[in-house]
C-alpha positions as CSV (number, residue, x, y, z in Angstrom):
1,X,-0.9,58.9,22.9
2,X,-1.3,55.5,21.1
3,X,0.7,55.5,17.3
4,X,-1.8,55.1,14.6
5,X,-1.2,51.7,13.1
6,X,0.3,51.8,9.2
7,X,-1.8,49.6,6.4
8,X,-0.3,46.7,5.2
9,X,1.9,46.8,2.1
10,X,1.3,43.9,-0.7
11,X,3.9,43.3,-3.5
12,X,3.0,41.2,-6.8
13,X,5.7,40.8,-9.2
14,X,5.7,39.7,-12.7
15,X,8.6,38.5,-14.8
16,X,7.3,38.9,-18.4
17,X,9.0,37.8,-21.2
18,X,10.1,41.8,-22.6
19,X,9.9,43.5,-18.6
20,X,9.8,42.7,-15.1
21,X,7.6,44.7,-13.4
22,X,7.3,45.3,-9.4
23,X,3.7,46.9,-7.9
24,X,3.6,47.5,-4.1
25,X,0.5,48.5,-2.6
26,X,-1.4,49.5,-0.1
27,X,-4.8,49.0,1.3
28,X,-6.4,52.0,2.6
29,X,-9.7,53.4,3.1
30,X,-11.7,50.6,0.6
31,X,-9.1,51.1,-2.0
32,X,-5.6,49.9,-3.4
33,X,-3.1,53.0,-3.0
34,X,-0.1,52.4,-5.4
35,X,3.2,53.1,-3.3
36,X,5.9,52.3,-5.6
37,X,5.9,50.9,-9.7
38,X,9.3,49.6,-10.8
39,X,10.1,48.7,-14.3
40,X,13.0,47.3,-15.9
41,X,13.3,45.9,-19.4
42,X,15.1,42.6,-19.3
43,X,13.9,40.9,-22.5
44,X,14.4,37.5,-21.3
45,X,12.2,36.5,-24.8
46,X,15.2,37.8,-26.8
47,X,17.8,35.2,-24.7
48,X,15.6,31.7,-26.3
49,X,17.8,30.3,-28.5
50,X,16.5,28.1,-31.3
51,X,16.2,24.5,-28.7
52,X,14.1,27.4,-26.3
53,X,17.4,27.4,-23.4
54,X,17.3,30.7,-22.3
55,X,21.1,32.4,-22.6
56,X,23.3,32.9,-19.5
57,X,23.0,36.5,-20.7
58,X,19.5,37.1,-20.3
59,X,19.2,35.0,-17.2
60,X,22.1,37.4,-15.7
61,X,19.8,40.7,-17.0
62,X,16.6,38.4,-15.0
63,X,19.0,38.4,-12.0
64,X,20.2,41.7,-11.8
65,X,17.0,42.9,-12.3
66,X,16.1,40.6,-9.2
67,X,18.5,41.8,-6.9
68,X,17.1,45.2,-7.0
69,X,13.4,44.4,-6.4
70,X,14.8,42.1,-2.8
71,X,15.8,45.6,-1.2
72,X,12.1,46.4,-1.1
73,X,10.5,42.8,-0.7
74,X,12.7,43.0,2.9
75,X,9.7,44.8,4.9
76,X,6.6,43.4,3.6
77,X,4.7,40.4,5.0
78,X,6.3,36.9,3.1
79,X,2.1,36.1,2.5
80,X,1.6,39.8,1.6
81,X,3.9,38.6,-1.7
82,X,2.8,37.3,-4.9
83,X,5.5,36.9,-7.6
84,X,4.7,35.3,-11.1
85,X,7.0,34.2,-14.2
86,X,4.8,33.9,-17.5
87,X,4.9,32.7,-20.8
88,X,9.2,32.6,-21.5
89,X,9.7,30.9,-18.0
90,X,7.1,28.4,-19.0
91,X,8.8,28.0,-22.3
92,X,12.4,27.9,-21.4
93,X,13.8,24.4,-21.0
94,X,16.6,25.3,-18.9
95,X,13.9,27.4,-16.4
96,X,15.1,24.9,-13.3
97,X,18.8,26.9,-13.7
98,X,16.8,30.8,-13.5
99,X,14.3,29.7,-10.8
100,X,16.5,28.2,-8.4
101,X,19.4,31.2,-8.6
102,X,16.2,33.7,-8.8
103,X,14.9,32.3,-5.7
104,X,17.4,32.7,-3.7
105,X,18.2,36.5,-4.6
106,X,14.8,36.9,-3.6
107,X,14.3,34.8,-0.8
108,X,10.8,33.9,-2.3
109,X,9.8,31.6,-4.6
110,X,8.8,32.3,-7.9
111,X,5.3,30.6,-9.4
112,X,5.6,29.8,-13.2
113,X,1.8,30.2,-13.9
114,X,-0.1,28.6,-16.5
115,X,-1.2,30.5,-19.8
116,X,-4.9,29.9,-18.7
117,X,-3.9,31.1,-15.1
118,X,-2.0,34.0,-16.3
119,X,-5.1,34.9,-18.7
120,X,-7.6,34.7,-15.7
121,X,-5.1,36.8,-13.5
122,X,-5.1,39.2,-16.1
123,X,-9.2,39.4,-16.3
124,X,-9.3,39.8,-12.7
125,X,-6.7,42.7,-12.7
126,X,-9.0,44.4,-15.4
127,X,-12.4,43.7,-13.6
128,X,-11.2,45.5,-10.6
129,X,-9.8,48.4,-12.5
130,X,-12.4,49.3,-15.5
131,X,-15.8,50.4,-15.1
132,X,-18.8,49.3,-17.0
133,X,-21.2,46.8,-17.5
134,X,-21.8,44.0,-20.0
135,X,-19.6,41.2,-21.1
136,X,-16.3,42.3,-21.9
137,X,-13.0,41.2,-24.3
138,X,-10.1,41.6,-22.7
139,X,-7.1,41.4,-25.1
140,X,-3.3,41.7,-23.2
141,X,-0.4,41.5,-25.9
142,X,2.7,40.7,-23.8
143,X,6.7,39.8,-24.7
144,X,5.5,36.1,-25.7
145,X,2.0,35.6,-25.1
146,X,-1.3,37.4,-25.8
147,X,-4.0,36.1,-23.8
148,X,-7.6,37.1,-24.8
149,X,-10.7,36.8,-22.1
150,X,-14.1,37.0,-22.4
151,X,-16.1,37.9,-19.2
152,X,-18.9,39.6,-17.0
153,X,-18.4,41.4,-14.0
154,X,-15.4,39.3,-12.5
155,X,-16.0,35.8,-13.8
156,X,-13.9,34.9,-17.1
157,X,-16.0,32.7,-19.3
158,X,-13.1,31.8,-22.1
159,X,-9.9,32.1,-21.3
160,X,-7.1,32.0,-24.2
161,X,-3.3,32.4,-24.0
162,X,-1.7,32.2,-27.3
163,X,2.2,32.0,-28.2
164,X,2.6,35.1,-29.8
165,X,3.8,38.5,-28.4
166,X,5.8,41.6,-28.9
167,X,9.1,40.5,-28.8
168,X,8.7,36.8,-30.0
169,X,6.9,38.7,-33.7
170,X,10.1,41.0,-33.3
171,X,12.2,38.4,-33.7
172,X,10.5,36.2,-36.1
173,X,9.0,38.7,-38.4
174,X,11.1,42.2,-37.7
175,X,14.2,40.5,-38.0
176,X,16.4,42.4,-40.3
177,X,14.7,45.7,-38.6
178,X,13.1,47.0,-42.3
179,X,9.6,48.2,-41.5
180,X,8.6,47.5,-44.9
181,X,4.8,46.4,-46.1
182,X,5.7,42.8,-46.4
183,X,7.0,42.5,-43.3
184,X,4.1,44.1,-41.3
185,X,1.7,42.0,-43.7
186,X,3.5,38.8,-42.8
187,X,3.7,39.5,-39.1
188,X,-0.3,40.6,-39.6
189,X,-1.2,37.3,-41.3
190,X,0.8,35.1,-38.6
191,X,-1.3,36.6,-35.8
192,X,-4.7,35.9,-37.5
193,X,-3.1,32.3,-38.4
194,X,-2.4,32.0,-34.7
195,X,-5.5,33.4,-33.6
196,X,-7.9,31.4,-35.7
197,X,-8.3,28.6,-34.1
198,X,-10.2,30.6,-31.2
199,X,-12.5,32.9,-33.0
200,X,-15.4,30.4,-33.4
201,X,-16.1,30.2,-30.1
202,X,-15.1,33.9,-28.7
203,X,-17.4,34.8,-31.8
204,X,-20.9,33.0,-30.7
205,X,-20.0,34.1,-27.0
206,X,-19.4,37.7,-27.7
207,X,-19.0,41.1,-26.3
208,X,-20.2,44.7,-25.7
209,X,-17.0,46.3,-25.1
210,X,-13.3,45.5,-25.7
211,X,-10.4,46.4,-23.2
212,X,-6.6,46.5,-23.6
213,X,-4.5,45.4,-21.0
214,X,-0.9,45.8,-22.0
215,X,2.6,47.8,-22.9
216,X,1.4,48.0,-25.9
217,X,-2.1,49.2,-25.8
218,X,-0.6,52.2,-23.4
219,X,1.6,52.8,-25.7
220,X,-1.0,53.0,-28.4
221,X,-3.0,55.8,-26.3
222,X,0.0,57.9,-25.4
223,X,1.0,58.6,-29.3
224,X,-2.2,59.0,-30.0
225,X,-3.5,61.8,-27.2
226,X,0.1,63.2,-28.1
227,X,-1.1,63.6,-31.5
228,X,-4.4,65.1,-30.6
229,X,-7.0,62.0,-30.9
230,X,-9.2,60.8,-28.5
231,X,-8.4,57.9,-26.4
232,X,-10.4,55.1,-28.3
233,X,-8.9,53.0,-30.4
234,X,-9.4,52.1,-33.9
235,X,-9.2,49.9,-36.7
236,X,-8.6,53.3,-38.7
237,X,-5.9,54.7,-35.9
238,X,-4.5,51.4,-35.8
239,X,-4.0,51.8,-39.5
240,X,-2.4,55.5,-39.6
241,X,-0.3,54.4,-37.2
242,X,1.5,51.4,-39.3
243,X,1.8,54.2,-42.1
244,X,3.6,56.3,-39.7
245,X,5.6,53.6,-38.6
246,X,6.6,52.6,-42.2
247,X,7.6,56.1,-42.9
248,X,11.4,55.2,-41.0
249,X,13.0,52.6,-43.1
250,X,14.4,50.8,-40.2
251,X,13.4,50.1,-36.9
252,X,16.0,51.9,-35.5
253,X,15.3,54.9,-36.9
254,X,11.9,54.7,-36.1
255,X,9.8,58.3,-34.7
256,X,6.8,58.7,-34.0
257,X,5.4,61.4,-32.3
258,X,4.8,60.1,-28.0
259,X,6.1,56.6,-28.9
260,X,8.5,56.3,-26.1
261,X,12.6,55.0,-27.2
262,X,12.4,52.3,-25.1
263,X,9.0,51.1,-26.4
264,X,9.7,51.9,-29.7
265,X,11.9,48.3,-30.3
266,X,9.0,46.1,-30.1
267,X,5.8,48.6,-31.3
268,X,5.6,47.3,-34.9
269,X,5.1,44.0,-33.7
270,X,2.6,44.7,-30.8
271,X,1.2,47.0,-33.4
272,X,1.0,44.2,-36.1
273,X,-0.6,41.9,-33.2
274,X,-3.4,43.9,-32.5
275,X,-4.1,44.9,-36.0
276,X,-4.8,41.4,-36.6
277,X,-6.7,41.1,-33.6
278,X,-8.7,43.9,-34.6
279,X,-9.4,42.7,-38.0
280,X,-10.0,39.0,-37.5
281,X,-12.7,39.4,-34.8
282,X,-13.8,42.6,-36.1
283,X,-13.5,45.0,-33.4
284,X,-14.8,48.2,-33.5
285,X,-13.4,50.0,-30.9
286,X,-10.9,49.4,-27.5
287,X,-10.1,51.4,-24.5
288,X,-7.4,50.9,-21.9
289,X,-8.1,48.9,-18.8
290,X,-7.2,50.4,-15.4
291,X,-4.8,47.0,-14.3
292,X,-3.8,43.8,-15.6
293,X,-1.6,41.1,-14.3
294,X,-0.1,43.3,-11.5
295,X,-3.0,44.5,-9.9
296,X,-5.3,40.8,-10.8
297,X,-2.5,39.2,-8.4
298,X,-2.9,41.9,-5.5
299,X,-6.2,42.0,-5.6
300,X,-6.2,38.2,-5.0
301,X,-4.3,38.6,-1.8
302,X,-6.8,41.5,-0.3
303,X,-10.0,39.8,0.3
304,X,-11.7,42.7,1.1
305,X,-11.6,44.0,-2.2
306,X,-13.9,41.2,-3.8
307,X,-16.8,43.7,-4.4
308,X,-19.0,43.9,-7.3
309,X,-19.3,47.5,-8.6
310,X,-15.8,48.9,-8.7
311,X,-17.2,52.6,-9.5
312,X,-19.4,52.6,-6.6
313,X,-16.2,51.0,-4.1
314,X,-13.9,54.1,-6.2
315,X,-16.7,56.7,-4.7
316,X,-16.7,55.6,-1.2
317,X,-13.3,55.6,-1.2
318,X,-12.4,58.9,-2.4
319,X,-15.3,59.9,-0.1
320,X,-13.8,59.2,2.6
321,X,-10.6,59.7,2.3
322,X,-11.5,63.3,1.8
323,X,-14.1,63.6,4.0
324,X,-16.7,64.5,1.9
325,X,-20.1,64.9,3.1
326,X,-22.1,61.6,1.9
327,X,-25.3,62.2,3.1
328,X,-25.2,65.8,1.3
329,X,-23.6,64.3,-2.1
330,X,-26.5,61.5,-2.2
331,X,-29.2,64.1,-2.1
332,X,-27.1,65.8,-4.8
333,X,-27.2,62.9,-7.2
334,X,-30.8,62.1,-6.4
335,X,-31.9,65.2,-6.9
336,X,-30.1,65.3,-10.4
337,X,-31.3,62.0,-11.3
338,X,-34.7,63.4,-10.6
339,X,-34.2,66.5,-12.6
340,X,-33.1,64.5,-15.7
341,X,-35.9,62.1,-15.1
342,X,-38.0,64.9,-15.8
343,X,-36.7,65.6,-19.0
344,X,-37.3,64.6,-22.7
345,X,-36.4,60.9,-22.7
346,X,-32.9,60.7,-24.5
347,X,-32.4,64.0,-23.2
348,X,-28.7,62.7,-22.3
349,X,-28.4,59.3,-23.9
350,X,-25.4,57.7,-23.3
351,X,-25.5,55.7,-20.4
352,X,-21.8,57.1,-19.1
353,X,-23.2,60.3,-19.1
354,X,-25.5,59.3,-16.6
355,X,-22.9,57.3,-14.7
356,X,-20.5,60.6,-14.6
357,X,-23.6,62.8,-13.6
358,X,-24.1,60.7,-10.5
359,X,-20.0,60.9,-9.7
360,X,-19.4,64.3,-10.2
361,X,-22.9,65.3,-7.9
362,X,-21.1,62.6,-5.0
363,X,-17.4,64.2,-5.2
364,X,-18.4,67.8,-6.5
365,X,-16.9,68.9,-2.9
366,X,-13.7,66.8,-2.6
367,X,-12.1,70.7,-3.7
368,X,-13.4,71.8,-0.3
369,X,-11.2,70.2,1.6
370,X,-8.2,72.2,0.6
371,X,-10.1,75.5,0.1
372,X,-13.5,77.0,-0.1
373,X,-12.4,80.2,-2.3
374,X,-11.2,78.0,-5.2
375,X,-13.3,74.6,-4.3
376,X,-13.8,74.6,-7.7
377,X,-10.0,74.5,-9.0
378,X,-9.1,72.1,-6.4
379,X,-12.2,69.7,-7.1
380,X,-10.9,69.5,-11.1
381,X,-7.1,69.3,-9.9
382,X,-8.0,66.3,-7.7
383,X,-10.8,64.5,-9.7
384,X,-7.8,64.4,-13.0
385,X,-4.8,63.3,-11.1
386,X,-6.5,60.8,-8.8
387,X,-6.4,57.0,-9.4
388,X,-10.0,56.1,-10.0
389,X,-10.6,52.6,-10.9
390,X,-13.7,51.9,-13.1
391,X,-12.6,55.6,-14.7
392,X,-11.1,56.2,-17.6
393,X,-8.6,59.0,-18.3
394,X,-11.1,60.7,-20.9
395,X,-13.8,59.9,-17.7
396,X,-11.8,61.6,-15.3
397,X,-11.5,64.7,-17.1
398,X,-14.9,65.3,-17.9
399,X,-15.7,65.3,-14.0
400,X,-12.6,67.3,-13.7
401,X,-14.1,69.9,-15.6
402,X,-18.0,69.7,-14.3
403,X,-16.7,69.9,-11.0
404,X,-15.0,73.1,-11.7
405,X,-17.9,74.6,-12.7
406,X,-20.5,73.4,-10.3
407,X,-21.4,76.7,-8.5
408,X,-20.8,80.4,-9.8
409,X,-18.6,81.3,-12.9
410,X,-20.3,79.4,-15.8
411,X,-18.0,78.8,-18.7
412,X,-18.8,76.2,-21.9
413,X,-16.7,73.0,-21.2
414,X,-13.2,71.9,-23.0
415,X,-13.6,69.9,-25.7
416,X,-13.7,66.6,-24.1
417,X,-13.8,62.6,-25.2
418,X,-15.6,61.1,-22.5
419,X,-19.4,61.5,-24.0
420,X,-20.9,63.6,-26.9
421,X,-20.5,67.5,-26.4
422,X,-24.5,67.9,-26.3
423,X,-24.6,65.0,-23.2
424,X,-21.6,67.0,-21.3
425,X,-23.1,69.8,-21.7
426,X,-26.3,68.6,-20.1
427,X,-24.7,66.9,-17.3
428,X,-23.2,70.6,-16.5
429,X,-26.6,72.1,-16.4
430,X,-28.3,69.2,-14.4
431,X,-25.8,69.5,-11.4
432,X,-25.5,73.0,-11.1
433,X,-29.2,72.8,-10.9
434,X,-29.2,70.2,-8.4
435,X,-26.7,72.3,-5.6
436,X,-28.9,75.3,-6.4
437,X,-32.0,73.5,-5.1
438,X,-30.7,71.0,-2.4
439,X,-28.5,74.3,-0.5
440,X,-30.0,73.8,2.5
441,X,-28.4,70.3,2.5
442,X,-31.5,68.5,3.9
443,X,-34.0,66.5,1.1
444,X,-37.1,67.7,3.2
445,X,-36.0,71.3,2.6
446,X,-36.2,70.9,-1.3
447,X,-38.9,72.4,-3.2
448,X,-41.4,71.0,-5.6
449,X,-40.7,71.4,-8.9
450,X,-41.3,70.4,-12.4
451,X,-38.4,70.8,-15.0
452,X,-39.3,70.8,-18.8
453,X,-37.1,70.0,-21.6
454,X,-37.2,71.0,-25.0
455,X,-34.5,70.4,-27.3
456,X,-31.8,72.8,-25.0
457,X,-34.3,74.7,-23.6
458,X,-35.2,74.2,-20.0
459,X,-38.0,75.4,-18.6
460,X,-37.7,75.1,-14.5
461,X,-40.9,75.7,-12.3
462,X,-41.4,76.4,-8.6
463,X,-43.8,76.8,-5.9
464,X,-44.5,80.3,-5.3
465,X,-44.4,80.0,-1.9
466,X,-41.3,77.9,-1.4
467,X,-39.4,81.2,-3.5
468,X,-40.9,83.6,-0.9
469,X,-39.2,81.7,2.4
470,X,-36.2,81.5,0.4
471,X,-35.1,84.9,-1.1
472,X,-31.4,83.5,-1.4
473,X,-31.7,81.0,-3.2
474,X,-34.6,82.6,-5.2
475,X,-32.3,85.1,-6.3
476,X,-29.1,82.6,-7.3
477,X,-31.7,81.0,-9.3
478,X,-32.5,84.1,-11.4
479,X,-28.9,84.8,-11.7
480,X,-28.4,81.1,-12.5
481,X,-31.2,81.4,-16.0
482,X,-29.1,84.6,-16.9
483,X,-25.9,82.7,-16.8
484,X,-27.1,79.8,-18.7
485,X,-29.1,81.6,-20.9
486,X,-26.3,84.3,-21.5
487,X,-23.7,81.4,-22.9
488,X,-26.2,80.0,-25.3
489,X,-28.4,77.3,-23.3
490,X,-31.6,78.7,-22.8
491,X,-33.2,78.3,-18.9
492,X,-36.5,79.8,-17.5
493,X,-37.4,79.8,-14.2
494,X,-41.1,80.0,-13.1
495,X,-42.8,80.9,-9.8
496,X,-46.3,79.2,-9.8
């Protein structure tokens, strides 16, 4: 019997100026499955004395660090590896000293990448990760640099890398450790100083949605979905957040509720940074990309991967992985597409909830691999703990939930973040409607029909005929209006 052959591993690397950080990957099945993610906080920003030589110290913390990611470099392909130093290597004078000592612990060498490079890494990383459409500004606030991109699909047109970040605004502007209002307004006013130079032209390019691609943007959205908010940021959030940062008198005594210890050293700065950020080129809202400079460098080493619509390569991935019936899932989404074309125009307006009503008809069954009895339960358990590039987190539990309820027990959703309660609501009601009709799992089998909309009620008409040659599915339709109906969302169903 011949051995099935293993996937390739890929390993990117990334010494940043506050962590080094180690991906290795796989590729499988049209997708990049993350096999390890090792993390240690090195703070090589912290070792620049005032000429910009970097301390033996902090090079010793680089190397340590270094000896522990060669155990795992050992097995993977020397081309499979990509390792990068960023904006404290490029600013250290005595770099040569690291580099050549580093080099040898790894028995690789290490690429000092430009600020532009590192920015366009960065974008890349993103564009493979997030979903969407549109141009997109992509802001990454590391130890020593924050670069900030502006691009479409997965070609940056500005590229930005400015010399200011986390640990560098620590040390400059949090210095005796008071988190007091003049020292967050000082820090604030230095990043739009920094900053201004660049917002003419990011300005007349401009944007439709802003991303965050860093340690501290995930910070950000773990305090605040531990404190109950959604998982968009603000200029307001932003705000309530310095207040409850200010609320400790010194940095070391600093709490806030799902700020992490180890984070918790360089959030007022990051925080400072991308208040600034915020305020000078008057963003209304970010969300958290997928990947950054990790995941931009492995997906430059997997050619395959170049592909334009990451949500559609997410699907077919997951498809087949769990052998999900494609053909069947198609006819789903089509005929829910159908259904809501049918409807009031608006009747679901955000785009998103279009996009998630399409997903969740093409992996509704991914539960039935484990089970048919709970298909349901094991559909929403997979759909939230999967990666899913192109998905956000609020994203993935909205399809969680419809897929739970896609056939039987109808219960109103969770309160949810991923579109308005009205849209998720109607996204429910649409798919259930769509497995109900396509159950013979063929597209010439389907009946006519004609489905009216007005405000939440939905009146749903059939041939006659068509009802008569199929009592089944006749009768789950009548037992379908009565569940709908019974929870508040009125449905009719016609024979004609």
């Amino acid at each position: 019997m011949s051995q099935a052959v293993s996937s390739p591993l890929y390993a990117a690397i990334d010494l940043g100026s506050n962590s080094f950080h180690m991906l290795v990957v796989r590729h499988i099945d049209g997708s990049v499955q993350t096999m390890a993610k090792i993390k240690r906080k090195v703070r090589l920003a912290a070792g620049l004395d005032e000429h910009n030589a970097l301390s033996l110290e902090a090079m010793q913390r680089g190397w340590d660090c270094l000896s522990l990611f060669a155990e795992r470099l050992q097995d993977i392909p020397k081309e499979n590896i990509r390792i990068v130093g960023t904006a404290t290597l490029r600013t250290a004078i005595n770099v040569d000293e690291f580099l050549a000592k580093a080099n040898q612990i790894l028995g690789h060498d290490i690429e000092v990448i430009s600020g532009e490079e590192e920015a366009a890494t960065i974008y890349k990383g993103v564009a493979h990760t997030s979903g969407g459409s549109g141009r997109r500004l992509v802001v990454d606030i590391g130890g020593a640099s924050t670069e900030l991109i502006i691009g479409e699909g997965f070609e940056a047109k500005a590229l930005t890398s400015l010399k200011m970040g986390c640990v560098t605004w620590l040390e400059r502007h949090f210095k005796d450790r008071q988190l007091t209002a003049s020292n967050f307004n000082n820090a604030i006013q230095a990043a739009k100083d920094t900053l201004q130079p660049m917002l003419e032209q990011y300005t007349q390019i401009g944007w439709d949605v802003c991303v965050g691609a860093s340690g501290t943007v995930q910070a950000l959205q773990e305090i605040m979905l531990a404190q109950g908010m959604d998982e968009v940021i603000t200029h307001s959030k932003l705000k309530r957040l310095q207040k409850q940062a200010m609320r400790a008198d010194h940095l070391e005594e600093l709490e806030i509720e799902g700020l992490t210890l180890e984070r918790a050293l360089v959030f007022p700065s990051g925080l400072s940074i991308l208040i600034a950020i915020f305020e000078l080129l008057e963003i209304d809202s970010m969300t958290l990309a997928g990947g950054a400079l990790r995941e931009g460098l492995v997906y430059e080493m997997v050619d395959e991967l170049k592909q334009d619509d990451i949500r559609a390569r997410t699907i077919a991935s997951v498809q087949s992985r769990y052998q999900i019936d494609i053909s069947y899932g198609e006819q789903v989404a089509a005929l829910a597409s159908k259904l809501l074309g049918q409807c009031q125009s608006e009747w679901i307006s955000e785009e998103q909830g279009h996009v998630l009503l399409d997903t969740a008809a093409k992996l509704h069954e991914i539960g039935l691999t484990i089970d048919f009895k709970k298909g349901g339960e094991h559909s929403a358990y997979l759909l939230q703990s999967l990666d899913l590039p192109g998905f956000t987190r609020a994203q993935k539990h909205l399809l969680g939930e419809l897929a739970r309820r896609y056939r039987e027990q109808l219960t109103s959703l969770p309160e949810q973040h991923a579109i308005s309660g009205t849209s998720a609501k109607r996204v429910l009601r649409l798919l259930r409607l769509a497995v109900l009709l396509s159950h013979r799992r063929n597209p010439a089998l389907e009946p006519n029909f004609r489905l009216e909309s007005d405000g939440d009620k939905l009146t749903l008409t059939l041939d006659s005929q068509w009802l008569e040659q199929n009592p089944l599915t006749a009768a789950e339709l009548e037992i379908e209006a009565n569940r709908q109906t019974d929870i508040g969302w009125p449905l009719s169903v016609i024979a004609k």
